[in-house]
N, C-alpha and C positions, 0 to 999 in steps of 0.2 A: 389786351394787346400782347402778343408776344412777337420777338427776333426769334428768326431759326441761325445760329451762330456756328453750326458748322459748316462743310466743304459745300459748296454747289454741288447737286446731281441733278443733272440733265434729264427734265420733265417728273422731279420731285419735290424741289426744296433749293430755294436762290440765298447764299450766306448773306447775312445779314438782312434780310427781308422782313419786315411788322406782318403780320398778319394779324386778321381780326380772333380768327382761330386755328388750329392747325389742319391746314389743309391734306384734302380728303389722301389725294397722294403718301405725304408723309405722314400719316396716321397709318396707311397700311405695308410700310417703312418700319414705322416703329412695330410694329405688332412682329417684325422677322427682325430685329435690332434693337430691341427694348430701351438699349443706351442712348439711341439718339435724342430717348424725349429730354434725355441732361442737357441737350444742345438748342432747346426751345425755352425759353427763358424771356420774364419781363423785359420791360424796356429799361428798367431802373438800374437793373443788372449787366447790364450791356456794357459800361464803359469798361467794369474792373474784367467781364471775362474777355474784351478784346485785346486788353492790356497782358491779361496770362497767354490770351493764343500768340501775342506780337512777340511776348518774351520768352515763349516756349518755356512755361512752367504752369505747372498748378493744376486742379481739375478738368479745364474749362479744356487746356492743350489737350493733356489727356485724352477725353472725350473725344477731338477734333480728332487728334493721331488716329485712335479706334476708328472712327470713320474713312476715314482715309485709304483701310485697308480693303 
């Protein structure tokens, strides 16, 4: 199982969603954004990188910001 923990994009990838695996969409996402697969992540992982996106610090925002552009 993995969270995709970055921004929503519309008809690619819902923030914070489980997926079984990474769907087909953001797989061909990542192939032109390589960084986003930092933003797919277990579910075990989940608490600390929501806690860097809430506090705006750390890798996890990082990544998030990158996306965002």
């Amino acid at each position: 199982m993995i969270v995709y923990v970055g921004p929503t994009m519309y008809g690619i990838a819902t923030r914070n969603t489980v997926y079984s695996e990474i769907p087909a969409a953001l797989a061909a996402e990542i192939e032109s954004r390589p960084f986003l697969r930092d933003l797919c992540i277990s579910v075990q992982e989940l608490p600390g990188a929501l806690k860097q996106i809430r506090e705006k610090r750390g890798f996890f925002y990082t990544m998030y910001q990158k996306a965002m552009q």
